[in-house]
Z-matrix of the N, CA and C atoms (Angstrom, degrees):
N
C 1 1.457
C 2 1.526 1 108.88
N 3 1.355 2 112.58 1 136.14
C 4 1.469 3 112.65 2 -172.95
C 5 1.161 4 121.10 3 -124.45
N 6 1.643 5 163.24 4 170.54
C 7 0.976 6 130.81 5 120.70
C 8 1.627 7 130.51 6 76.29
N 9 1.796 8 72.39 7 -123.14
C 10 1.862 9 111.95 8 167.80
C 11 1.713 10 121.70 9 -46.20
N 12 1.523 11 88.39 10 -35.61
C 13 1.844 12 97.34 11 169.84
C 14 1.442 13 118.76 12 -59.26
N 15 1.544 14 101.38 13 -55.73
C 16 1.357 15 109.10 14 -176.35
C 17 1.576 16 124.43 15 -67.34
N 18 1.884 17 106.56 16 -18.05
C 19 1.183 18 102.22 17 177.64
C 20 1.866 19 126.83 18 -80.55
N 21 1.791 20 85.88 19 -25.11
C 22 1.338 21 110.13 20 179.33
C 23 1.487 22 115.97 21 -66.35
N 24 1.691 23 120.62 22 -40.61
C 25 1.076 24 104.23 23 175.12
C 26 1.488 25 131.58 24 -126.31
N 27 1.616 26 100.93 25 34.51
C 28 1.682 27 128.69 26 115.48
C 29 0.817 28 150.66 27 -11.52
N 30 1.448 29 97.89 28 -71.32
C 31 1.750 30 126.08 29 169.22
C 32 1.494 31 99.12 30 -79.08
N 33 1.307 32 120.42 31 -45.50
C 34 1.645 33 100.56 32 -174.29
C 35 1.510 34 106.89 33 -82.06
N 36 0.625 35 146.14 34 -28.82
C 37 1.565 36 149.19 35 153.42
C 38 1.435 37 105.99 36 -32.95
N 39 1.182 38 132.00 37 -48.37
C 40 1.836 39 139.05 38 -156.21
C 41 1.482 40 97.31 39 -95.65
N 42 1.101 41 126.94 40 -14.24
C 43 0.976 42 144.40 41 178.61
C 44 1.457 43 129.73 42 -85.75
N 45 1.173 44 100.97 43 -62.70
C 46 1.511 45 117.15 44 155.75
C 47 1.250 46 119.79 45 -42.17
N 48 1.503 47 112.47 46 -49.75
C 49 1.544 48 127.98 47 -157.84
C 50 2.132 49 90.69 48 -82.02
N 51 1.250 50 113.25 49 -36.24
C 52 1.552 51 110.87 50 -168.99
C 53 1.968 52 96.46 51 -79.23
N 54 1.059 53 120.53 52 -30.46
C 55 1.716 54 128.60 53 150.61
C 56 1.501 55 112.98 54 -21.34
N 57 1.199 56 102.68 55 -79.37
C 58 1.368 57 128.09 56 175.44
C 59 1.442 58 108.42 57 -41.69
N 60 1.382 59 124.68 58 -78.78
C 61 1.247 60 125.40 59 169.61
C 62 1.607 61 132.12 60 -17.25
N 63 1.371 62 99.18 61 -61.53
C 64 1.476 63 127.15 62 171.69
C 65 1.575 64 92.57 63 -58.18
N 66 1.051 65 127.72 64 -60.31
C 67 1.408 66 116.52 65 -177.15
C 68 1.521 67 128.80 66 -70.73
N 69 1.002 68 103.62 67 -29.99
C 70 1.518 69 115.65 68 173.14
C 71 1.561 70 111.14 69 -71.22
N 72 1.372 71 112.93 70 -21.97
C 73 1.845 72 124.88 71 -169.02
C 74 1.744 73 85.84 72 -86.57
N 75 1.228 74 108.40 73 -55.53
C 76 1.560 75 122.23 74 -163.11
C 77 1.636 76 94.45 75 -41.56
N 78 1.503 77 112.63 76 -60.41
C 79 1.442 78 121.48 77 -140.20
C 80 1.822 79 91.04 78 -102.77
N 81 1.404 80 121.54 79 24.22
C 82 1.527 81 117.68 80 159.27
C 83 1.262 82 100.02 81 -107.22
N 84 1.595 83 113.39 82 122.70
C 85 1.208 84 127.80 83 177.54
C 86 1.184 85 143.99 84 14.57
N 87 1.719 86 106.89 85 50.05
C 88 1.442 87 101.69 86 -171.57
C 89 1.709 88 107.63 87 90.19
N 90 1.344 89 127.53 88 8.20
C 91 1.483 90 135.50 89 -173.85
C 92 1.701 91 101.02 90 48.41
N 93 0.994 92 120.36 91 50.63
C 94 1.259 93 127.48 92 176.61
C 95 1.994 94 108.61 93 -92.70
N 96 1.136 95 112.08 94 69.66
C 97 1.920 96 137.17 95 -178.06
C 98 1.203 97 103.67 96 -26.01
N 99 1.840 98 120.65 97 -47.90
C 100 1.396 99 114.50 98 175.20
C 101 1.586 100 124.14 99 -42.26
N 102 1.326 101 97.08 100 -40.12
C 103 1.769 102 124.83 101 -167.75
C 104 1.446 103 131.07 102 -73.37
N 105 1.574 104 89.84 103 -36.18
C 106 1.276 105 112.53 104 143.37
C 107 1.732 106 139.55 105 49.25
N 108 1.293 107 132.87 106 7.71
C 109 1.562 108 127.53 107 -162.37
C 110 1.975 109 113.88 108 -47.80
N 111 1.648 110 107.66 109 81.80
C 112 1.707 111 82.50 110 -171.84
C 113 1.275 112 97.45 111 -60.79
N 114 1.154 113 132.46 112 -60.40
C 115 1.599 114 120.01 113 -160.89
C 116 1.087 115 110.63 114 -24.36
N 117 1.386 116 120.17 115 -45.52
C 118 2.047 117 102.70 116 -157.84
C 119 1.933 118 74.43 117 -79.98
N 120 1.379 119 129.71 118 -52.83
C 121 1.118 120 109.30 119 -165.80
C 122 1.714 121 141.33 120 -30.50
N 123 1.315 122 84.97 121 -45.12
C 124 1.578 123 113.24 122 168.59
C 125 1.619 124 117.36 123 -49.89
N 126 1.442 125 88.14 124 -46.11
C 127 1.444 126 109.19 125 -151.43
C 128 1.758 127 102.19 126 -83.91
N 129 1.565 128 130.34 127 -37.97
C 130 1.030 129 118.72 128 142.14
C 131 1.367 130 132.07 129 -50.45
N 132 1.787 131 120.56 130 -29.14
C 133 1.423 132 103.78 131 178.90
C 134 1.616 133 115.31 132 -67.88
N 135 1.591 134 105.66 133 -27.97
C 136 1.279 135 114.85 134 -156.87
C 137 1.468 136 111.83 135 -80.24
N 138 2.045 137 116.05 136 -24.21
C 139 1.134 138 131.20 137 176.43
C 140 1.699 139 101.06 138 -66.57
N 141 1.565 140 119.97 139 -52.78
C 142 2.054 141 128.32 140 -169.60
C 143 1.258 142 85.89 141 -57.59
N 144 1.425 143 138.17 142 -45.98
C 145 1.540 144 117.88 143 -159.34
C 146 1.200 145 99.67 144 -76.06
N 147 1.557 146 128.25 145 -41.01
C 148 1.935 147 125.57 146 -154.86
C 149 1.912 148 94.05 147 -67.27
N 150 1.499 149 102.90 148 -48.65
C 151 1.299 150 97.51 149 -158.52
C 152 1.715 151 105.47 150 -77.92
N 153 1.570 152 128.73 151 -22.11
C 154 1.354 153 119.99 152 176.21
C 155 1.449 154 97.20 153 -66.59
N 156 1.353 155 136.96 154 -69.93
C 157 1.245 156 128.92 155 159.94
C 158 1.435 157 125.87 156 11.70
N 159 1.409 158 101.66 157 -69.79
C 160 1.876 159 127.58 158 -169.63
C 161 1.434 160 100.20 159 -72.70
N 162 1.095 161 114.86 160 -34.46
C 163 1.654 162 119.69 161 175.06
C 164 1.518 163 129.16 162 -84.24
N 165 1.481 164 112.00 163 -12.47
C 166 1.512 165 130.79 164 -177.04
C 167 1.134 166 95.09 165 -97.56
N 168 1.591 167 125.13 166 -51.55
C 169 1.851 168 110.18 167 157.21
C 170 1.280 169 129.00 168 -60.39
N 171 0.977 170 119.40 169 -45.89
C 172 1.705 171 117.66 170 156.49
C 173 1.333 172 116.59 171 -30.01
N 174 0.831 173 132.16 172 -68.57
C 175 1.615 174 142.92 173 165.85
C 176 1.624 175 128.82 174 -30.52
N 177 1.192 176 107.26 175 -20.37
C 178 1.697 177 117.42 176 -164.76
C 179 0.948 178 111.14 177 -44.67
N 180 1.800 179 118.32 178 -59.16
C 181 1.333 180 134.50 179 -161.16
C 182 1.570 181 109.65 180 -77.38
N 183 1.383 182 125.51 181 -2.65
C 184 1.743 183 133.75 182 -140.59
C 185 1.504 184 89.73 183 -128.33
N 186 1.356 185 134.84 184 -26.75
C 187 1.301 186 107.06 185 -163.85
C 188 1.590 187 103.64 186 -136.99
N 189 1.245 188 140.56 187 -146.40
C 190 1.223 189 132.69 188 168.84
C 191 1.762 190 124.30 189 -67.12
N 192 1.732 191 114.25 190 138.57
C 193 1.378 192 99.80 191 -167.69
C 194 1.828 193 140.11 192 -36.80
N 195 0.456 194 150.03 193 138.02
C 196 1.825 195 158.45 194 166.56
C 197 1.665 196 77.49 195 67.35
N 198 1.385 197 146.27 196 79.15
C 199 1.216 198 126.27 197 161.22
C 200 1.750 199 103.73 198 -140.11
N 201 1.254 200 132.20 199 132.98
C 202 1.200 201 116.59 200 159.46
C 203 2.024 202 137.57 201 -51.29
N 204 0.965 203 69.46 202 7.08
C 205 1.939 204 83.19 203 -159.44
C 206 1.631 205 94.17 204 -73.58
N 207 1.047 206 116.28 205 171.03
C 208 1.201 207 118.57 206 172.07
C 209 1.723 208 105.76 207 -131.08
N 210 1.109 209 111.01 208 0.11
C 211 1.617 210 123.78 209 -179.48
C 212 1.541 211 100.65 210 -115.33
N 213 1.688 212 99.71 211 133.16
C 214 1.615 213 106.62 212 -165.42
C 215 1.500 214 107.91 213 -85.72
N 216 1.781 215 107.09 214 -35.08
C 217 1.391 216 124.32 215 -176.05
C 218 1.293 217 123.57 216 -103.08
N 219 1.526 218 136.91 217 126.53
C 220 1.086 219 124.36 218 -178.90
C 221 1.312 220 123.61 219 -44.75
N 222 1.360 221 135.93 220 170.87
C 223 1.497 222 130.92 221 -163.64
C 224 1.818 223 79.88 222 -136.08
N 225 1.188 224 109.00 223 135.61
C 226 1.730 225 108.51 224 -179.99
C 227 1.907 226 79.01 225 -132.03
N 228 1.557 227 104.68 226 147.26
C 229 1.425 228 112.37 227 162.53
C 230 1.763 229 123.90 228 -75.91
N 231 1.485 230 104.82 229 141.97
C 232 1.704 231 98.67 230 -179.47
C 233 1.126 232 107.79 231 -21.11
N 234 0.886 233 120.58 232 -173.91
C 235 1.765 234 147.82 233 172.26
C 236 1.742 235 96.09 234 -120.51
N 237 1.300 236 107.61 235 126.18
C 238 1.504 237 123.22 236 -171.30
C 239 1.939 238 98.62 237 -94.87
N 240 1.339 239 110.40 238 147.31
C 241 1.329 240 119.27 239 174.45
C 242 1.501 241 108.41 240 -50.57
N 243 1.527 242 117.44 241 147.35
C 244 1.667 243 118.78 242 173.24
C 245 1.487 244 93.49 243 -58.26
N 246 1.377 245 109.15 244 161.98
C 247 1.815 246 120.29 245 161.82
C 248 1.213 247 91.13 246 -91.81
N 249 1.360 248 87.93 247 159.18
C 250 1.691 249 125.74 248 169.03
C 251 1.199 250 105.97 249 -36.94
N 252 1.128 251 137.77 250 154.43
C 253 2.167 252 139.71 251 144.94
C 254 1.621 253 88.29 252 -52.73
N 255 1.339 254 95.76 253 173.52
C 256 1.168 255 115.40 254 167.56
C 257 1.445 256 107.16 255 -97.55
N 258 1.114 257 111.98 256 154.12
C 259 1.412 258 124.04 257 -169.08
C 260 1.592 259 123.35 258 59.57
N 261 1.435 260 123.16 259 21.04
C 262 1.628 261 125.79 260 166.91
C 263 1.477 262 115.16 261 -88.22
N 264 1.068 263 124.70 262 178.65
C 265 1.232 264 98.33 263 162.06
C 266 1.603 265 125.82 264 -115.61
N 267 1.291 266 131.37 265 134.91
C 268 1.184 267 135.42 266 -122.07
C 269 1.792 268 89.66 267 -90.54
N 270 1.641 269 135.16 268 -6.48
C 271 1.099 270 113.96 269 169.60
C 272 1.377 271 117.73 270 -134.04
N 273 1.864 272 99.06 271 44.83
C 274 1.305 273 98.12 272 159.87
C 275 1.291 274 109.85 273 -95.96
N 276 1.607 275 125.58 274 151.16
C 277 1.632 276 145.92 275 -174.44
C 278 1.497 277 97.01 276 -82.25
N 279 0.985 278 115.62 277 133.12
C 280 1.313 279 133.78 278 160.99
C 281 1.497 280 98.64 279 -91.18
N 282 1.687 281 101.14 280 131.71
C 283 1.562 282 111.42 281 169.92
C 284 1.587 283 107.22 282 -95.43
């Protein structure tokens, strides 16, 4: 583990844990702030970070060297059809 490990799953850790938050705020009564429980608040951020953590070490041996990832190859999204020109009309069929 190097470095780059620790920075990588850092960020996914801080991340996770600000997840949590947002969810834990979401799912107190209507996000009503007065009402408020920080403890559990806390206590979910503090659980998303332990366990992304526990899972970015878990991972070492599974994905690319010193990396949290568990995917060796980048994942890029399809490639979406060109749009129309402007001014064709958008439901004629091309033969």
């Amino acid at each position: 583990m190097d470095l780059t490990f620790w920075k990588l799953a850092l960020e996914r850790a801080t991340k996770t844990a600000i997840q949590a938050v947002v969810l834990a705020i979401g799912a107190a009564q209507g996000a009503n702030l007065f009402a408020l429980d920080v403890k559990n608040v806390l206590g979910a951020a503090v659980a998303g970070f332990a366990v992304s953590l526990l899972t970015s070490l878990a991972s070492l041996n599974f994905g690319p060297k010193d990396s949290p990832c568990l995917i060796s190859e980048p994942v890029t999204p399809a490639s979406l059809p060109a749009a129309p020109e402007i001014g064709s009309d958008p439901f004629e069929v091309n033969k």
